[in-house]
N, C-alpha and C positions, 0 to 999 in steps of 0.2 A: 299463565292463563287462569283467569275466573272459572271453577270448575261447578258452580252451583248450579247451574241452567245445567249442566252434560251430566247432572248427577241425576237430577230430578226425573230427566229420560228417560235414562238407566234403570234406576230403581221400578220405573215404569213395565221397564221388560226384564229384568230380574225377577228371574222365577222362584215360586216358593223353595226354599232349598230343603224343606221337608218332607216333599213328595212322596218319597220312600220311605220314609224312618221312620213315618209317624206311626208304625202298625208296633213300634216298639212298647211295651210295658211304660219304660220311663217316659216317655214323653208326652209334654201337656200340648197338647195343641191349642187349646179354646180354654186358658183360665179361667177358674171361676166360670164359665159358661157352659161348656161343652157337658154333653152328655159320656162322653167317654173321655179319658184323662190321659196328657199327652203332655212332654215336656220340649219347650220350642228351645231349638239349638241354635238359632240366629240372634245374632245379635244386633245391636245398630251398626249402620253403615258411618264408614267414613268417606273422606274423601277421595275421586279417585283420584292417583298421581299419573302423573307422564309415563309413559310403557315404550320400550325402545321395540322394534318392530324385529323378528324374527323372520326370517328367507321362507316364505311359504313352499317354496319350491326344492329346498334343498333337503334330499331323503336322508331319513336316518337308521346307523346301520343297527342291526340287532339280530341276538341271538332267539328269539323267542320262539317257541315254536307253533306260536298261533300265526302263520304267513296267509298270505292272500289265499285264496281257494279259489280254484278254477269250477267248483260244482254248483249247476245254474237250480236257479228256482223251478220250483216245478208250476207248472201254466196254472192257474188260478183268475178266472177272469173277476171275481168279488176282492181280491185281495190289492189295491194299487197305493201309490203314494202322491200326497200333494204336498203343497211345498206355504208353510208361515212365511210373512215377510217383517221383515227387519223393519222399525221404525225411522220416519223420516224424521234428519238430525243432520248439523253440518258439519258435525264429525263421520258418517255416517259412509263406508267404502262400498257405499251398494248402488248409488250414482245413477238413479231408476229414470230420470227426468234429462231431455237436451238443456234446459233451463234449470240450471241450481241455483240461482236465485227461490226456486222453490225448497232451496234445504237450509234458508238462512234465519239466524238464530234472531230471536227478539231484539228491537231495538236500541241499542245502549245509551243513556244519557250524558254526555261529556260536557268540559268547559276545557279550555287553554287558558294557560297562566296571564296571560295578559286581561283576560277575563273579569269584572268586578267577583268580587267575592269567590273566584277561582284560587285553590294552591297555589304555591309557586310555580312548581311542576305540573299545572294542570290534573286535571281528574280522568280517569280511564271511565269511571262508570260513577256518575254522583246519583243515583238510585231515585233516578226520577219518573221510571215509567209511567209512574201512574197519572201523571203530568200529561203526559203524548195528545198532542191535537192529531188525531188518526181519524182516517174516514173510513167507512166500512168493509173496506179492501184490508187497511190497517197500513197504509202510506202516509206522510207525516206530512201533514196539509201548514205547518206554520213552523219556525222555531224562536223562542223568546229573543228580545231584544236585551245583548248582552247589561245594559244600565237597567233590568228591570226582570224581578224574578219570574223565574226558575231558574236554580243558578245555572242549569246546561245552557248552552248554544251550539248543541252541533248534535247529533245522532250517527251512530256506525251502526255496523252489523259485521257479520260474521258466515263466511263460506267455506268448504272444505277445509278447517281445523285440526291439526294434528295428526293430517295421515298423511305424513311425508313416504311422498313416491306411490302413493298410492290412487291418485287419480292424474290424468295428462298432462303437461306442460303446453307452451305454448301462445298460439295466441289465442285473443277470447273478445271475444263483440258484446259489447254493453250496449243496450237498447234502453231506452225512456224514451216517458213525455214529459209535458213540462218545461220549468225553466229555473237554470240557480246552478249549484256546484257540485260535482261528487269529484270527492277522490277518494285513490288505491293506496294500501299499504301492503306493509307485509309478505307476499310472496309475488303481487303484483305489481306493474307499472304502468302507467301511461302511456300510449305516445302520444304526445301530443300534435305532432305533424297530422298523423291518419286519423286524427280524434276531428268530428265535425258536429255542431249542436245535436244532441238526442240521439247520439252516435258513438260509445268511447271505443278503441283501441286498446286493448293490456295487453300486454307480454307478462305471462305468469309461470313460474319453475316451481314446479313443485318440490322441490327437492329440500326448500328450506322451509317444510314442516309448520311454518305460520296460516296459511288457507289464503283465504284472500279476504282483505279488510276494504269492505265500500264506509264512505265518510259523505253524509250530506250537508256542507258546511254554511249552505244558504239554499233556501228554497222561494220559490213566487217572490222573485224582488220589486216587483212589479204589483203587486199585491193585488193580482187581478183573478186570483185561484187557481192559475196557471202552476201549481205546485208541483215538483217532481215525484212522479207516480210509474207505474206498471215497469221497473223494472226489469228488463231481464237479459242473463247474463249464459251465453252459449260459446261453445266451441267454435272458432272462425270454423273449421271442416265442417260444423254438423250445423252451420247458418240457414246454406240452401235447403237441407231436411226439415228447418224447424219452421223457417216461412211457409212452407208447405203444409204445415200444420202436425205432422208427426209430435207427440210430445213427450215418448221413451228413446232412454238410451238404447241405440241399437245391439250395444255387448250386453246389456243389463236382460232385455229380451231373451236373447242368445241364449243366457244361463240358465230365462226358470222360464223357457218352452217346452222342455222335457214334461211339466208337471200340471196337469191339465185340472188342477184343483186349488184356488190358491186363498187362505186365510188371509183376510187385513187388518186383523186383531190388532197389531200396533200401528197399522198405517191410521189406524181408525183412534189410534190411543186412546183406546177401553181402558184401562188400568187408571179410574182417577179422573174417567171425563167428567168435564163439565156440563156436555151437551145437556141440556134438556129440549128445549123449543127449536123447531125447525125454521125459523125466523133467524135464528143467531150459528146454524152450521155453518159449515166453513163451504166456499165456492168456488169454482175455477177460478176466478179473478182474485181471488184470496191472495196477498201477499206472499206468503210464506205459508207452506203444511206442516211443518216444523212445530209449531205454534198449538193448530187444536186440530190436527188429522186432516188428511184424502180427503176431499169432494168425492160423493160417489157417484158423481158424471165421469171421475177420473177413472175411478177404481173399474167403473162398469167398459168402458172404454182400453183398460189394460185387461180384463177379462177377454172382450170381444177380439185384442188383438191379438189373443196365441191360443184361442178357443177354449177358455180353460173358466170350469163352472167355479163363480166367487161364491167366499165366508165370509158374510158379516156379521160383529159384533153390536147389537144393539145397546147405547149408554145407559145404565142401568137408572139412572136421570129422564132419560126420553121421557116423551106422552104420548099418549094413543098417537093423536097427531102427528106428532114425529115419525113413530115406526110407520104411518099408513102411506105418509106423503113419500119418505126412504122406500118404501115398497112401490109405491105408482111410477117412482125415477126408475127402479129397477126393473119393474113390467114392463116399461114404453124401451127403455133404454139397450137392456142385454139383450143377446141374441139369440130368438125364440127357442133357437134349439138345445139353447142352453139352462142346465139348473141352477137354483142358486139356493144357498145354505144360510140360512139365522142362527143366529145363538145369542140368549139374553147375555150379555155382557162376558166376560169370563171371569172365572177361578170365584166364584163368590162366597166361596168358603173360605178362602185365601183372605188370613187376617194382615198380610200385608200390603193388602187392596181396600184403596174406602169404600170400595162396592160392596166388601164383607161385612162394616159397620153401619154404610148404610139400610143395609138387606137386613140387618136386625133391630134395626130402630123403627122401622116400616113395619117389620112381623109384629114386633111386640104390640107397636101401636095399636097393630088391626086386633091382635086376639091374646095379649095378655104379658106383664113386665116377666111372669112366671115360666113364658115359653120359650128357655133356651135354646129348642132348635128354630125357631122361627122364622131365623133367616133363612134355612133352608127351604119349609112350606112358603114363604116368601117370594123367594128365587123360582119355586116351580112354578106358583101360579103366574106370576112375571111371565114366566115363559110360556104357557099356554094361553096365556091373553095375547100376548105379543104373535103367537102362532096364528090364532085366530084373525088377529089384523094381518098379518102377510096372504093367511090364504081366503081370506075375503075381499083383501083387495085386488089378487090375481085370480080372484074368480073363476071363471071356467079354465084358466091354465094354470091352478091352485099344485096343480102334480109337480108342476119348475119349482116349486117351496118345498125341501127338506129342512124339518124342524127339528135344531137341536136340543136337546139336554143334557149337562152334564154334571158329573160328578167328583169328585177327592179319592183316585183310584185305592189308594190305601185304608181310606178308611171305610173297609167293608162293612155294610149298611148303613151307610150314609144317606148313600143314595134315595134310599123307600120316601126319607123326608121329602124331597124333592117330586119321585115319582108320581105317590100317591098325596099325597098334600092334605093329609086327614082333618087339619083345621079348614081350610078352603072347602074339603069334602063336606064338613059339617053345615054348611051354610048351603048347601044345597047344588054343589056342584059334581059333576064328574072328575075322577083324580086328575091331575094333571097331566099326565101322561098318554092320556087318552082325548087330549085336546089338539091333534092333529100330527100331534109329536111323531116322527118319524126315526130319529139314530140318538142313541144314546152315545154320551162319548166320557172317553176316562184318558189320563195320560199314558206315554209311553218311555218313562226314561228310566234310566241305568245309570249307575256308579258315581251317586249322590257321596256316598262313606268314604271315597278317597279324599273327600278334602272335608273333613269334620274333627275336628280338636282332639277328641278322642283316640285319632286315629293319625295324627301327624308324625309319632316318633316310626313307630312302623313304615310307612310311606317312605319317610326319610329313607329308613334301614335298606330300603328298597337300591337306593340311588347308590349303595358300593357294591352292588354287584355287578359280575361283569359284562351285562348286555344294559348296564343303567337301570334296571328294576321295571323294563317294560314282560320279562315272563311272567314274575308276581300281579303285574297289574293286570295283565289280561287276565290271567289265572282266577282273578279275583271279579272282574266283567263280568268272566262267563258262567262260573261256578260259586263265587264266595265263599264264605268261610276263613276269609283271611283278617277280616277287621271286624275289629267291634260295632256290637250295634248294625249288621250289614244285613241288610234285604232288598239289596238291590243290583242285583246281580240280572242277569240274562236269566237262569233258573227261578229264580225269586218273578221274576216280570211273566213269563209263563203260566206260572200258576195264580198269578192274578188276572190274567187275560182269562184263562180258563173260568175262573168266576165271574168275572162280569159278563164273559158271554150268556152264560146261563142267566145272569138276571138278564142281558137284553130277549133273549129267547120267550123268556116266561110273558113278555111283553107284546112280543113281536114288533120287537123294534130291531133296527141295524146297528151294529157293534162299531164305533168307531173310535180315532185316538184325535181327541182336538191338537195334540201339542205333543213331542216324543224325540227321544234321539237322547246321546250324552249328554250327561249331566253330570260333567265332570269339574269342578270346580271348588275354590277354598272359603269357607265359610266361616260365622262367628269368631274372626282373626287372621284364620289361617289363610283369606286373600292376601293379607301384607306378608307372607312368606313364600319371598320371592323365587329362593329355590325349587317351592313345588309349584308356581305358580310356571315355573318356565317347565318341569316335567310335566306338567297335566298340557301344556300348549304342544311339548314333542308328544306325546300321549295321543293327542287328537287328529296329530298329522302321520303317527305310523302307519305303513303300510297295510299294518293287520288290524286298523279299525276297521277295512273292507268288510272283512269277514264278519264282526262283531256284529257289523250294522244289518250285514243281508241276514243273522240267523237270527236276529233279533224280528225282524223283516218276518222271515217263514214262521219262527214263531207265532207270530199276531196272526200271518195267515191259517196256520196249521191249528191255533186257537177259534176259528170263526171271524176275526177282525174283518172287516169291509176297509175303507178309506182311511188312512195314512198319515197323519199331516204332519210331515218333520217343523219340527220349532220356528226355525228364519232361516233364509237363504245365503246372506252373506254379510258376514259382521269379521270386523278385526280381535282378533282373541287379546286376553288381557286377564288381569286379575280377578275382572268382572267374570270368566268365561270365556270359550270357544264355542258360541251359539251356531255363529256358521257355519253350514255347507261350505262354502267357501269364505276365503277372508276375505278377499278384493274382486270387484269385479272384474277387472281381468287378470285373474287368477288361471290357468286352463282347465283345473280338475282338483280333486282331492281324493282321497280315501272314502270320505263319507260321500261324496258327493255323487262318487262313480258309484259306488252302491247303490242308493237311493235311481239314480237313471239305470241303473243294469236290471234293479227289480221291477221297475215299472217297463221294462223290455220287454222281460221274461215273464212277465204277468199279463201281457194283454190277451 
């Protein structure tokens, strides 16, 4: 498999892996720029490779003595959790849509050997996107005439990818309009008997790990415009559900109804949008959301359906215009009785975001090459102008708009730049913070230093004892003191909550966590070692993450924390991480997963 498209995703939701560490002496975070001096422990990425899938299901035994705890939370009604969601991708086991045609990967350019100017063997991908006659759905209204360039003559795509057994088998109803040819590869077939124009038939098994490959091999033969368009590709069982107009998976529901808050930071892929003009977002009739995010008719629509108040990310590209017209869809659209959360873009501090680069080429512009924090005074005011258009455009219902701001939890006073935004202040404004902003938010994660270079031979040392090195590593969750360079423990994370409360306090702002949960994963290398890559995956599935996660949990609350947001709902773990709550959607439970639903139980 071509891994450059699933990297590019990735990298999209690959979170900073110096969350934690950066509070260390040695570390540069902002060479050459920063005003406080931090050294980045990540390195470049490589590629990822093929990951053989581990039995979600099958417990493992241990001697540790951190076991589940049966002692519930204590009632806190300011304290709950909502739930990030996973990025839409066709590799992606979170299967949100009856239509996954909506998780299908850009178009690929091909030719067949018999082809002029084709290989022998034909071309998988001759790299001609930029070629595509596409209309503004993004359906491929023409294909060259094999005697006459581009070398391609055919277009595929790509569904369900690489997670063998991990979504249904069966049959599967292809729908279009139009007129020409599609065909199935790979874990699909035709029948051709039950196939009738604008009608296919597949019989698809998942079980051999290919996805399923659609092939448009001729389109509008007829050359009347009649070109094969709208797509889409359902479960024969969930047919009658989707003509009715439902457009969630009913198990995908299932899973994040518990969570009645829910982030679309990567449905919305913040991390590197392009959006700016609200002329060029993406729309329900979009092709593919794979591609440049959620329509938020969708987004607002999966809100209303489990009552649960959405987060948007605004592209840090947007224009007034964009943010006001996205807030008019959201006023008319979500349901009155529900709030909705803004936040200018995320992580903009995060230099491995071009939102970080571009927040400081913007600062500087405004007020000087010499103001290396600028992206931050930047970022604020971004967000208080952004605030101001959300609650002027809902107007006398301006109270459904909770405005966020956020910060780089470890790097204590960071934040003032953002808050107070004393360049913006000097031109005659009020600080930022006081432009309607409402919760201030910092991250919540733990046990970044199990998988950092530094700390690899000890981890290892971990694995010959004899419960496999899960009491060290809890040990080390909840306390630290085991690894170099560690502050990022449960106790470490406590007394950073404890401080940023007091700066939301001093503001009168709400305390929240935009993003939070394990952060257990191998970094600057230590991804490609595979033996802790497969510890840190049982690590995430013991039974005594329970425990980690609810004290983790009362912590925040016992710190003053409000609202919650664990990282993503359901991702397949991997080298990349164990993001997920869960791995698969029909997963039935986890460690983390039951926590996160037991404290929002026990907190209402």
């Amino acid at each position: 498999m071509d891994h450059r498209n699933k990297l590019i995703t990735k990298l999209r939701r690959w979170k900073y892996l110096l969350i934690r560490l950066c509070s260390q002496d040695k570390i540069l975070i902002y060479p050459c720029l920063a005003l406080i001096t931090f050294s980045i422990v990540i390195s470049g990425c490589s590629l990822p490779s093929n990951q053989t899938m581990v039995t979600a299901e099958k417990s493992i035994p241990s001697s540790t003595p951190f076991v589940v705890s049966a002692k519930k939370s204590i009632p806190n009604s300011t304290s709950f959790v909502g739930m990030g969601l996973s990025g839409i991708a066709d590799w992606s086991t979170q299967l949100p849509f009856l239509d996954i045609f909506k998780l299908s990967r850009q178009w690929i350019t091909q030719c067949e050997s018999r082809d002029p100017g084709c290989n022998s063997n034909g071309e998988w991908d001759t790299n001609e996107a930029s070629l595509l006659n596409l209309d503004k759905n993004g359906w491929v209204k023409s294909l060259p005439n094999p005697n006459a360039p581009p070398k391609y003559t055919r277009v595929s795509t790509l569904l369900l990818r690489e997670i063998k057994g991990r979504y249904p088998s069966g049959k599967y109803i292809v729908l279009y309009d139009g007129e020409g040819t599609i065909e199935y590869g790979f874990d699909a077939q035709k029948d051709k008997v039950a196939s009738t124009p604008g009608k296919d038939v597949i019989n698809v098994n998942s079980e051999g790990g290919g996805g399923i490959l659609i092939t448009i091999s001729s389109t509008d033969p007829k050359k009347t415009g009649n070109y094969i368009r709208n797509i889409r590709v359902v479960r024969a069982e969930d047919l009658a559900l989707y003509t009715k107009g439902e457009i969630f998976n009913p198990a995908f529901i299932n899973k994040i109804k518990s969570f009645k808050n829910l982030r679309f930071m990567d449905w919305m892929q913040t991390n590197g949008s392009q959006q700016k003009e609200w002329s060029s977002r993406p729309t329900p009739t979009t092709a593919s959301y794979a591609l440049n995010g959620v329509p938020v008719e969708v987004m607002v629509a999966l809100a209303n359906k489990i009552n649960a108040q959405p987060w948007f990310n605004m592209p840090h590209m947007a224009t007034d215009e964009y943010m006001a017209k996205f807030a008019q869809v959201v006023k008319e659209k979500l349901n009155p009785k529900l709030k909705a959360y803004v936040e200018f873009s995320n992580e903009v501090w995060n230099w491995k975001f071009p939102q970080a680069n571009y927040a400081l080429k913007q600062g500087q512009a405004k007020w000087g090459k010499d103001k290396k924090d600028a992206y931050m005074h930047w970022y604020g005011m971004r967000t208080a102008q952004m605030c101001n258009t959300w609650k002027n455009t809902f107007a006398k219902q301006k109270d459904r708009v909770v405005c966020v701001m956020g910060t780089q939890t470890a790097w204590q006073g960071l934040e003032n730049a953002a808050l107070d935004c004393k360049y913006w202040v000097a031109e005659g404004n009020k600080s930022c913070y006081q432009h309607g902003i409402d919760a201030y938010a910092i991250a919540g994660y733990f046990g970044t230093s199990l998988g950092a270079p530094e700390n690899t031979k000890t981890v290892e040392s971990w694995l010959n004892e004899p419960d496999g090195g899960f009491s060290k590593a809890f040990q080390q969750l909840k306390q630290g003191g085991l690894l170099k360079n560690s502050s990022d423990s449960l106790a470490d994370n406590y007394n950073s909550f404890i401080y940023h409360a007091k700066v939301a306090r001093k503001r009168n702002l709400q305390l929240v966590a935009y993003e939070g949960g394990q952060h257990i994963v191998g970094h600057s290398g230590v991804e490609n070692n595979e033996k802790l890559t497969n510890f840190f995956i049982k690590l995430n599935r013991h039974p005594a993450m329970y425990e980690i996660y609810t004290q983790l949990l009362n912590d925040w609350k016992k710190a003053g924390g409000g609202l919650f947001m664990h990282f993503v709902d359901i991702g397949a773990p991997g080298k990349w991480g164990s993001w997920g709550a869960l791995e698969y959607v029909g997963q039935n439970s986890s460690p983390k997963y039951q926590a996160l639903v037991d404290f929002n139980k026990n907190n209402r």
